[in-house]
N, C-alpha and C positions, 0 to 999 in steps of 0.2 A: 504494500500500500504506500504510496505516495505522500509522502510526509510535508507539511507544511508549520514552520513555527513548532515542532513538539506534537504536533498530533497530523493523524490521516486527514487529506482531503474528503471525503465522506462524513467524518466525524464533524468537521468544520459547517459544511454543507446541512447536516441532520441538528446542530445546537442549532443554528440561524433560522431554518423554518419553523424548529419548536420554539425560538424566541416570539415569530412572528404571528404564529396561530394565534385564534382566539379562545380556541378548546384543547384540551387533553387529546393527546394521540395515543387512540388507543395500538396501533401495532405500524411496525416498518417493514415491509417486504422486501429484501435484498436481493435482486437477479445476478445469479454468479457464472463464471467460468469453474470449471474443476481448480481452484485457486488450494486446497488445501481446509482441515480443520480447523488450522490456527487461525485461517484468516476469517473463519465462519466464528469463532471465537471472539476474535475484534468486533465484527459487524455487531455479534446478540448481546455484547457487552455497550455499545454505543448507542443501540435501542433501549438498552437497559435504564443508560444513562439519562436520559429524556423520559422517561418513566413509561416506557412502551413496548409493548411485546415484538421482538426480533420476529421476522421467520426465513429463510433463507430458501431460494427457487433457485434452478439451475438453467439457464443457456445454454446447453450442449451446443449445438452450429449458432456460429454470428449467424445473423439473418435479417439483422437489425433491427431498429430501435422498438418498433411496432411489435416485432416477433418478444424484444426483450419484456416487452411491458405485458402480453400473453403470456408469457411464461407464469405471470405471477398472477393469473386468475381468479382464484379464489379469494384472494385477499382485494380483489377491485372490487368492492361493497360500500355505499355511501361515499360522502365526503374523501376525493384522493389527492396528493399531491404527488407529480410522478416528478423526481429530478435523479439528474443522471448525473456517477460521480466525479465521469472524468468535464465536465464542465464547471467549473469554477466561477462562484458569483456572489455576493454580499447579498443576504436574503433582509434588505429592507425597505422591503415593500408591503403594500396593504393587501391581504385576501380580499380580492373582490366579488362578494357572491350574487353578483346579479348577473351574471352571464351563467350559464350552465355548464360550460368549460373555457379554459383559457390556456392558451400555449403560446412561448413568447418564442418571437423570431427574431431573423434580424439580416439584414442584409449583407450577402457576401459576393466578391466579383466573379468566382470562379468556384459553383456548388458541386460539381464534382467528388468532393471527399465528404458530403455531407449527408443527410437526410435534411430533405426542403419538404416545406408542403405547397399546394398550390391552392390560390384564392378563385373565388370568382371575382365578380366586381363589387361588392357589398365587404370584400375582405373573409368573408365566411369559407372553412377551410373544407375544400370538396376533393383532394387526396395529398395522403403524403407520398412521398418518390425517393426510396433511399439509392445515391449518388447518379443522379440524372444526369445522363447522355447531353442533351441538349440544355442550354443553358438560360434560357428563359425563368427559369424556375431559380429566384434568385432569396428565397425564405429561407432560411434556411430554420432548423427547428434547433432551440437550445436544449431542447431536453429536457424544461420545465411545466411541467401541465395541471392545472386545477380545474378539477371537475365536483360537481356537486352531487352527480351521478352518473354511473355509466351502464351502460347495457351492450352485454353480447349474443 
């Protein structure tokens, strides 16, 4: 795990959104590669830490980000926040829950290495495209998502 200042990127990333909730988390789903015990160890100790039940899913194939966030099914019930760990970002911001979900973007020259989504013209997100051929598709997705519900 990626160490920043004394502690894992994850762990940085998982204080900041529980700073910023306005309720109790009740659990954090971790989608992993085959990374080892120890590191599933870190994770349910840093769920811990925020006073919230760890659970650890597995990615066997990249397949991306989409695929990642399936992986962890069970636990997509109510109120989510999907943030991903290799993105790095100061979580201070307001949960805003009048939209039914929210995914932050941002623009990049060359989305090729990325997952984008694609808007209509109202901005409304009508699909995501992990590392798009053509480059039109210039959203790219940070990997942060707030939903109030979701359905599969």
């Amino acid at each position: 795990m990626i160490r920043i200042a004394g502690k894992p990127i994850v762990q940085r990333l998982v204080e900041d959104i529980a700073r910023v909730c306005n309720e109790k988390i009740d659990e954090i789903a971790f989608v992993i590669g085959d990374f080892g015990k120890e590191t599933e160890d870190v994770l349910l100790n840093i769920a811990s830490g925020v006073g919230a039940k760890g659970k650890i899913f597995y990615q066997d194939t990249p397949l991306g980000t989409a695929h990642a966030i399936l992986c962890a099914e069970e636990s997509l019930k109510g109120k989510i926040i999907v943030a991903f760990a290799d993105t790095l970002f100061k979580a201070d911001f307001i949960l805003d829950e009048s939209h039914d979900g929210i995914i932050w973007v941002h623009k990049v020259k060359d989305p090729s290495a990325f997952g984008v989504v694609k808007t209509d013209k109202n901005d409304v997100i009508t699909d995501f495209i992990e590392k798009p051929k053509h480059k039109y598709q210039i959203l790219q997705s940070s990997g942060s998502i707030i939903s109030k519900r979701v359905n599969f």
